[in-house]
N, C-alpha and C positions, 0 to 999 in steps of 0.2 A: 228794608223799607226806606224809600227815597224820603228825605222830607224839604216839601218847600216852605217858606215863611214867609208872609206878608206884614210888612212892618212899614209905620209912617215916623218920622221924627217929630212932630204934632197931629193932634186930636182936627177930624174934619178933612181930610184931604181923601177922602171916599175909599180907606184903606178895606176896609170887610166890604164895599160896593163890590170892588175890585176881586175880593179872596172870597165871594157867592159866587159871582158870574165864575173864577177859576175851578172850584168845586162842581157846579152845572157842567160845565166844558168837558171836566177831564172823567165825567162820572166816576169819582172819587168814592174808594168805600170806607176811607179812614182821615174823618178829620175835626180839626178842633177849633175853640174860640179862649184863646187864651188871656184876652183883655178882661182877666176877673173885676176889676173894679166896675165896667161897664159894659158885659155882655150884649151884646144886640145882634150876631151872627144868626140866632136860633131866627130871628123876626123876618129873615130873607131867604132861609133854607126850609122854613116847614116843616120840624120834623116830626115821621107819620105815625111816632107812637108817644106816648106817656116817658116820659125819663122817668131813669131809676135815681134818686137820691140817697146821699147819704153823707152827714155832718162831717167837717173837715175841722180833726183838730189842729190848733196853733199852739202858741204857748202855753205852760202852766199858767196860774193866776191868783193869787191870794183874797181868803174869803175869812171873813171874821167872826166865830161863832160868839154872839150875843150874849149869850147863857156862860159863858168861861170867861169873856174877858172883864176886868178889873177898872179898866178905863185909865190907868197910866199914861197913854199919852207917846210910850216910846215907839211904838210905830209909826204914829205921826211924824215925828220929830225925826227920826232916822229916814224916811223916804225921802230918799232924792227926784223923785216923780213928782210931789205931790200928789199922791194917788189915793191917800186916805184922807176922808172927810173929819170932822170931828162932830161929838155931842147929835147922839154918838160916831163913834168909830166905825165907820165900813169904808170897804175898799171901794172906787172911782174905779168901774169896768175899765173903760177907754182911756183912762191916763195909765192901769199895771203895766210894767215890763215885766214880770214874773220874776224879779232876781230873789226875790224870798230874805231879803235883809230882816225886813216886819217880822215874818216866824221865826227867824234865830233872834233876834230882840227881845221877840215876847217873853216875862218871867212868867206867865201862865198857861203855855202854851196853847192859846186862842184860837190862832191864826194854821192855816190848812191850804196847802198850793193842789188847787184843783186845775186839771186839763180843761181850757176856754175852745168853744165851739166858733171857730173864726171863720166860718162861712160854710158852703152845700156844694160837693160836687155834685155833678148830674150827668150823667149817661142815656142818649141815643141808642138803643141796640134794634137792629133787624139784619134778618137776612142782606150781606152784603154791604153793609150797611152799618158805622160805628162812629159817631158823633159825641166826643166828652166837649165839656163846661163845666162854669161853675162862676161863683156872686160869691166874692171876700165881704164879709159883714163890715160896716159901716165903724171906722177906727182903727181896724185889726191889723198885726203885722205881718209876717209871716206869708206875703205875696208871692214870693219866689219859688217858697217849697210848695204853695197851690197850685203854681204854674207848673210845676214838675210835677205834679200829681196828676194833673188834667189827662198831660202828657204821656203817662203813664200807662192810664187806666184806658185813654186812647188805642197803643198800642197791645195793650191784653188782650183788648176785644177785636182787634181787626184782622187778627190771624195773620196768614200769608199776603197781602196788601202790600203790592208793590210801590205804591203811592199816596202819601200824606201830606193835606195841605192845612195850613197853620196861622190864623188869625192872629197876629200879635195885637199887643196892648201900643198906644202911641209913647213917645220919649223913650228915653234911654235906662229908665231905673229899674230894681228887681225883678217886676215882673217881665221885661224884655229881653235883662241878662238872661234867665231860665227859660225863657223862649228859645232863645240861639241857640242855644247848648243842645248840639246832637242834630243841627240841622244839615241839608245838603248844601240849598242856596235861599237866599232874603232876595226877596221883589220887594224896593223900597218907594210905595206910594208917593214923590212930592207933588209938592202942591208951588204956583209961581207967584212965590211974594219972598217977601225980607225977612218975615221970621220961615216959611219953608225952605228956604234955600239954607237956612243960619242951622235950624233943626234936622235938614237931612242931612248935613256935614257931621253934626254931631252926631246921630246912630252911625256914621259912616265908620268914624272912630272905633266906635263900641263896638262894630260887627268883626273890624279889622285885629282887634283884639282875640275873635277864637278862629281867625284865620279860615271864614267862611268865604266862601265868591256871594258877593252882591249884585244885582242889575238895578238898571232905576225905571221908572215911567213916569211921565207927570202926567197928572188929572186937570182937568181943568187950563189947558196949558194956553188954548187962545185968549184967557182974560187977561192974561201979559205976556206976552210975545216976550221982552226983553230980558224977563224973570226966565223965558221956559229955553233961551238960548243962553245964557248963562249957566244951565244946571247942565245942557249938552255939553257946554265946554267942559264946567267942571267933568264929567263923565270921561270926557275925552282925554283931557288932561292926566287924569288920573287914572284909566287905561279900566275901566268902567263900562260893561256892557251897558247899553241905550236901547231900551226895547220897543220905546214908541211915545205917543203920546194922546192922550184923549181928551178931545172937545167938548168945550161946555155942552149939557145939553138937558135940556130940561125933559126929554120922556125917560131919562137915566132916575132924573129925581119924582120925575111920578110912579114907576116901576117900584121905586123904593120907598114909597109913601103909601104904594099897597100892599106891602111885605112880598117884594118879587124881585127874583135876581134880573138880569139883563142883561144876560150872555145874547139871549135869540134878537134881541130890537136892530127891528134892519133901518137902522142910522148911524151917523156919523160916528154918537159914541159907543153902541154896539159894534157897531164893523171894527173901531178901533179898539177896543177890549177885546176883540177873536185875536188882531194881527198881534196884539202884546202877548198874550195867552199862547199862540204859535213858536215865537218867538223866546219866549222863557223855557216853554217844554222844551223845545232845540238845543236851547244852551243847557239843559239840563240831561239831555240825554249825551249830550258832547261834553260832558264832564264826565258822565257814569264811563 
């Protein structure tokens, strides 16, 4: 299975616009939304049945049973978290790191490191047809092995699926390292300003670390002309496929204000989402 990834180096530059309309295009039967902190792929793809859920564990977690503990205070006083409250003592969910310091502390053995529910994957299944996600709980760590789980569960169900396209998270931390990992090539969303051009250098970095080929396109690229021939050069310079670029365009953002991809809109920024889309399969199948 091929797999393509959509990634932006900031949040906003119409990165899942872009990797809906690519899924529409390629009638794609295996693909995923890996931006777990802020899923929104599912809201431009429709998917026609019920997902199947089911809890994503993270780390252990320490829980303090009431009824055993003495109130000594050494748990407190040993975490380096601040993770326990006092009067009484419980554990602070969203401050634990699970190192379990508190239970080997305890002289009454109170204290109990239970597995923390750190968010839901969810599964898309139909004929033809294999859609993983998933929403990391509010705090939680453990983003990277969610992302490889998405990942995962993605390819189980897509059988023989020549073809996987891959929503990434924006920036460059956790959950985009386990994005990369295992892809074929990153279509990298920028956008023409001074932090998109500062931010698509920096995933430029991080993708060149697992020796992935990159393309770029910019979104949005006539609201600064001088921004979006800059990011050509850099591409050029740096021997950077250039796959195109797409005009502002506001039936893009009403499409998308009615939970609708925008592959089909016969305009400027439709016509130019096909030639990108043309364009990256090509270099994609000239790599295979």
């Amino acid at each position: 299975m091929k797999q393509l990834l959509v990634l932006s180096g900031k949040g906003g530059t119409g990165k899942t616009t872009v990797a809906g309309a690519f899924i529409a295009l390629s009638k794609v039967q295996a693909f995923a939304d890996c931006d777990i902190d802020a899923p929104n792929l599912h809201l431009v793809i429709n998917p026609p049945s019920e997902a199947i859920k089911k809890p994503f564990y993270g780390m252990d977690k320490a829980k303090i049973n009431q009824d055993v503990c003495i109130g000594c205070g050494k748990c407190e006083s040993y975490c380096r978290f601040d993770a326990i409250s006092m009067a009484p003592y419980q554990v602070i969910e969203h401050a634990c790191e699970g190192c379990g310091v508190c239970k080997v502390v305890c002289p009454v053995n109170a204290i109990e490191m239970f597995p923390d529910i750190a968010g839901e994957l969810r599964q898309f299944n139909e004929p033809g047809y294999a859609f993983s996600t998933a929403t990391l709980k509010m705090g939680s760590g453990n983003s990277g092995k969610m992302v490889t789980e998405v990942k995962k569960q993605m390819k189980q169900s897509a059988g023989d699926a020549p073809l996987a396209i891959i929503d990434g998270s924006p920036g460059i931390g956790c959950p985009v390292i386990a994005s990369i990992s295992g892809v074929d090539m990153v279509l990298i969303v920028a956008e023409p300003s001074l932090s998109g051009i500062s931010d698509m250098q920096r995933i430029m970095k991080t993708i060149r670390q697992f020796k992935v080929k990159p393309v770029v396109c910019v979104n949005k690229a006539d609201v600064n002309l001088v921004h979006t021939e800059q990011i050509e050069s850099y591409c050029l310079e740096n021997n950077i496929p250039f796959v195109g670029t797409i005009p502002f365009d506001s039936k893009i953002i009403e499409a998308v204000n009615h939970g609708k991809t925008v592959e089909s809109l016969e305009t400027p920024g439709g016509q130019a989402i096909r030639a990108i889309y043309s364009q990256t399969m090509a270099l994609m199948e000239s790599e295979a």
